[in-house]
Backbone as JSON, one array per atom type, in Angstrom:
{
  "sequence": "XXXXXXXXXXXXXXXXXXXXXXXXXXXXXXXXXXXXXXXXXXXXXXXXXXXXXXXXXXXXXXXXXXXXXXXXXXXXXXXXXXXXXXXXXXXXXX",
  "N": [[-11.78, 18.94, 43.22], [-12.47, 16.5, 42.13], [-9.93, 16.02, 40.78], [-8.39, 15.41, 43.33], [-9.05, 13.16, 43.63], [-8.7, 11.34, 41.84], [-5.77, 11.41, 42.32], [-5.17, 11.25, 44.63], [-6.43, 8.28, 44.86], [-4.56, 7.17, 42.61], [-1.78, 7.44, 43.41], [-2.15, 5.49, 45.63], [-1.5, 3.18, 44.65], [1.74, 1.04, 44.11], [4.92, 2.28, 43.14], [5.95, 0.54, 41.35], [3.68, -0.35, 40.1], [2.8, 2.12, 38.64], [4.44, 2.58, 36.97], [4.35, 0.25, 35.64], [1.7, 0.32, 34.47], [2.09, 3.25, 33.15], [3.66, 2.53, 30.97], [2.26, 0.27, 29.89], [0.17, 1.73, 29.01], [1.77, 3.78, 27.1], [2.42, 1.5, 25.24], [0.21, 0.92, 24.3], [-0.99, 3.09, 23.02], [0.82, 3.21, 21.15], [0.7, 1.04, 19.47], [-2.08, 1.37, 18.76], [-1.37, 3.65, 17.06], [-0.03, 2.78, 14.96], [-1.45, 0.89, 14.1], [-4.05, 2.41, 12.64], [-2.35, 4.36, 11.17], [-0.44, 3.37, 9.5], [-2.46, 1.32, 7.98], [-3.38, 2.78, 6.0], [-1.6, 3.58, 4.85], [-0.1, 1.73, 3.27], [-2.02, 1.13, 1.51], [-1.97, 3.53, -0.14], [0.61, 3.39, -1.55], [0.31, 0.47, -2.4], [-1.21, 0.91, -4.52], [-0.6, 2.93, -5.97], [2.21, 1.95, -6.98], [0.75, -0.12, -8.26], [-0.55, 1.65, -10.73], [1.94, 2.33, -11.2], [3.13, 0.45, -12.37], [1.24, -0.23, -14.38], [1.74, 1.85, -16.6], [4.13, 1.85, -16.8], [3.95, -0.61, -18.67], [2.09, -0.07, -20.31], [4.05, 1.62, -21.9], [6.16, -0.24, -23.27], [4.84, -1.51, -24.26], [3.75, 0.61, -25.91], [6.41, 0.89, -27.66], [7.06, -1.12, -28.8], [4.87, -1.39, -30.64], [5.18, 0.75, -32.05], [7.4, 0.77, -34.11], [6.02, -0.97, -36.63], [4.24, 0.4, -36.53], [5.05, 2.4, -37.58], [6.34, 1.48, -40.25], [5.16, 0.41, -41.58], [4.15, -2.31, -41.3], [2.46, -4.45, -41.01], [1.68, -7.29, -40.41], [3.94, -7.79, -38.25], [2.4, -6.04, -36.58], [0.01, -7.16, -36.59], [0.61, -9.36, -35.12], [1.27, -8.48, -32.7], [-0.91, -7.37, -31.95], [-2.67, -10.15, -31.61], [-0.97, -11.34, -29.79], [-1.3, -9.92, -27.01], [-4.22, -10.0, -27.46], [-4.52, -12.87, -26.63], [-3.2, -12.66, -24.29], [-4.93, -10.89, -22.74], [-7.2, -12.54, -23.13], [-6.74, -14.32, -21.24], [-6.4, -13.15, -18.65], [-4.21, -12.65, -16.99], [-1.25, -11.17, -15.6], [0.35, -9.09, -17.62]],
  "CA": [[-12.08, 17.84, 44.09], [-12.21, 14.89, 41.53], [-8.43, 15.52, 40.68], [-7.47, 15.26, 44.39], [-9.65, 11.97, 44.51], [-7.82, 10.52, 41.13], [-4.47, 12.14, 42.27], [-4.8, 9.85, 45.87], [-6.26, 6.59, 44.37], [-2.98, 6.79, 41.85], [-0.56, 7.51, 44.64], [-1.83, 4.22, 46.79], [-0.72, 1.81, 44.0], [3.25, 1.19, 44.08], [5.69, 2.73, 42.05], [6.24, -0.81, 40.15], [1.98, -0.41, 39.58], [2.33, 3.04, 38.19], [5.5, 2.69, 35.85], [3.75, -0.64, 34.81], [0.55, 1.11, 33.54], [2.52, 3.71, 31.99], [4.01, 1.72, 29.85], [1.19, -0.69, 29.32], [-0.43, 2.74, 28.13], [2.07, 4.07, 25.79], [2.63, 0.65, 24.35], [-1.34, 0.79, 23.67], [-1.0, 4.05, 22.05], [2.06, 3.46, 19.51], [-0.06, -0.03, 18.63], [-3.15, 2.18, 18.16], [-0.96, 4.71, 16.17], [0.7, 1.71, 13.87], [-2.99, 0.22, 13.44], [-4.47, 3.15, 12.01], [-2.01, 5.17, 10.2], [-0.1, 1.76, 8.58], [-2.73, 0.58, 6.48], [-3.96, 3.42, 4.85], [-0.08, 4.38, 3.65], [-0.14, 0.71, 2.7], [-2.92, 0.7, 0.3], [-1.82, 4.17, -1.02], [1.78, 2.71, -1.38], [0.09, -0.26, -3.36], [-2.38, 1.66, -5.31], [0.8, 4.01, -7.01], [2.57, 0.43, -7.29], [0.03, -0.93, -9.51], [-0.47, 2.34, -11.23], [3.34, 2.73, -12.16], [2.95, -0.92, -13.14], [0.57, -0.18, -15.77], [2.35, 3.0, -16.6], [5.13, 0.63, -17.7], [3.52, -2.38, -19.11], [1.44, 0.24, -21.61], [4.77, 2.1, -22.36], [6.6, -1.53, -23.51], [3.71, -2.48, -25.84], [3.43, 1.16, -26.92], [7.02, 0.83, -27.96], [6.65, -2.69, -29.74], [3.61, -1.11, -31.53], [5.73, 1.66, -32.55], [7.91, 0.46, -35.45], [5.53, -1.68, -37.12], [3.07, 1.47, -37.21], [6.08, 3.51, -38.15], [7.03, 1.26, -41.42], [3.58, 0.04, -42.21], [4.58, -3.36, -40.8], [1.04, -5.32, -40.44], [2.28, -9.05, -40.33], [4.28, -7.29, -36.94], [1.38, -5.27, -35.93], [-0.69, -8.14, -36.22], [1.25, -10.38, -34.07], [2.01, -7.65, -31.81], [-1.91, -7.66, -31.43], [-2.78, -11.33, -31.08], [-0.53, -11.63, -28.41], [-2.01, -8.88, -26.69], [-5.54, -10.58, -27.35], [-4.48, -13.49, -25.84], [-2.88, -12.08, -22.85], [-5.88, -10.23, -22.06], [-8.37, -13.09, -22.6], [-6.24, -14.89, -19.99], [-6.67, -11.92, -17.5], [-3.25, -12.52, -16.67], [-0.36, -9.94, -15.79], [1.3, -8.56, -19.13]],
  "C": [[-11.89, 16.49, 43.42], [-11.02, 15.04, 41.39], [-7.82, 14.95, 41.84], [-7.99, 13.26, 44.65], [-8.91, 10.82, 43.1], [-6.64, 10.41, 41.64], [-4.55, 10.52, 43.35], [-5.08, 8.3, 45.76], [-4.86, 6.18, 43.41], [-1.9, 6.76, 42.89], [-0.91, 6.36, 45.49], [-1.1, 3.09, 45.75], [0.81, 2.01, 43.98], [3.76, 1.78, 42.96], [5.81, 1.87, 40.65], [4.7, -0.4, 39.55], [2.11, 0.66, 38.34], [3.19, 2.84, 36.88], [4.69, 1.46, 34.71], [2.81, -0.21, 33.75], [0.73, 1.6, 32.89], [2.82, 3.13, 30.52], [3.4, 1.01, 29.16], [0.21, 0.41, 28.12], [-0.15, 3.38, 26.67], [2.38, 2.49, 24.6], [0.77, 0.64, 23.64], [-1.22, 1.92, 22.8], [-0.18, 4.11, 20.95], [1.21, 2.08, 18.68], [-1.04, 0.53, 17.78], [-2.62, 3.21, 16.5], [-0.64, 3.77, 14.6], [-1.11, 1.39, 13.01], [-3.9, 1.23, 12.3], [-3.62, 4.1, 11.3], [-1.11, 4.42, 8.95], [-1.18, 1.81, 7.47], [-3.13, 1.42, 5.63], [-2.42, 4.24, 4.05], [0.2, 3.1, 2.68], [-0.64, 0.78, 1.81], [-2.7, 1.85, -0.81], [-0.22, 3.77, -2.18], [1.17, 1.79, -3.04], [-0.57, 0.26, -4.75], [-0.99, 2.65, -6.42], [1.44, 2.52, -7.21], [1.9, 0.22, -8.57], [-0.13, 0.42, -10.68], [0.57, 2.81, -12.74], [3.77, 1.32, -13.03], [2.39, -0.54, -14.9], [0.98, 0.82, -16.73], [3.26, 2.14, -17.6], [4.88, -0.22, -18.87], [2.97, -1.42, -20.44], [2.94, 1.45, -22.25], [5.67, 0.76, -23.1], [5.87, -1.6, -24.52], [3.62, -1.08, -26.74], [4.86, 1.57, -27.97], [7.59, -0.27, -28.88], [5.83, -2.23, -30.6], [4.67, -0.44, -32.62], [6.48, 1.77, -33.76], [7.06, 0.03, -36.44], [4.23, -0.57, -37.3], [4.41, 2.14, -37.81], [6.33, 3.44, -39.94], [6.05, 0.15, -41.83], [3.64, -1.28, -42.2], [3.37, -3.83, -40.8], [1.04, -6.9, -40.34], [2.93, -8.77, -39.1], [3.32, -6.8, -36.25], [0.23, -6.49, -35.41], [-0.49, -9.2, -35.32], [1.23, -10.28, -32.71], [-0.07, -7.99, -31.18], [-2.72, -8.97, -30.78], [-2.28, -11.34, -29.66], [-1.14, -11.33, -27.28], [-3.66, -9.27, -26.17], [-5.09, -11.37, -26.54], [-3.98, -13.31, -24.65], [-3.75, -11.38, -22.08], [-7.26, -11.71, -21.64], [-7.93, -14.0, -21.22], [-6.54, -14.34, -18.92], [-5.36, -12.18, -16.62], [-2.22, -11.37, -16.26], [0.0, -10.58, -17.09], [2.4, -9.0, -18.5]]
}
């Protein structure tokens, strides 16, 4: 009984009414879909980003380190560290 009483209130509005709605509907649902499945690929997205960042940034310095421990370098090592200090107390990117 309620379908026949949705079914006939949908059938008095025009064709233009019904196609309208449709559409008004699925455009609500692909927005909905974007809104919620977007940002959380976003932040995983960023989150591996910064990750492979640091990934990097401590492969670089541990390759700079690397000689200067290798050949007992400490006038290099030491430099290599300063820098290092100061780049951190900055809180800067490396």
């Amino acid at each position: 009984m309620k379908r026949n009483r949705v079914a006939r209130r949908i059938s008095r509005f025009t064709l233009r009414a019904r196609l309208t709605s449709l559409f008004a509907l699925l455009l609500l649902g692909i927005a909905a879909f974007i809104l919620v499945f977007f940002p959380a690929r976003m932040e995983a997205q960023a989150r591996r980003a910064a990750h492979n960042r640091g990934v990097a940034i401590v492969r670089v310095i541990a390759a700079a380190a690397g000689p200067a421990l290798e050949f007992d370098d400490a006038v290099n090592a030491a430099q290599l560290l300063q820098w290092l200090a100061s780049r951190l107390r900055r809180r800067g990117p490396l």
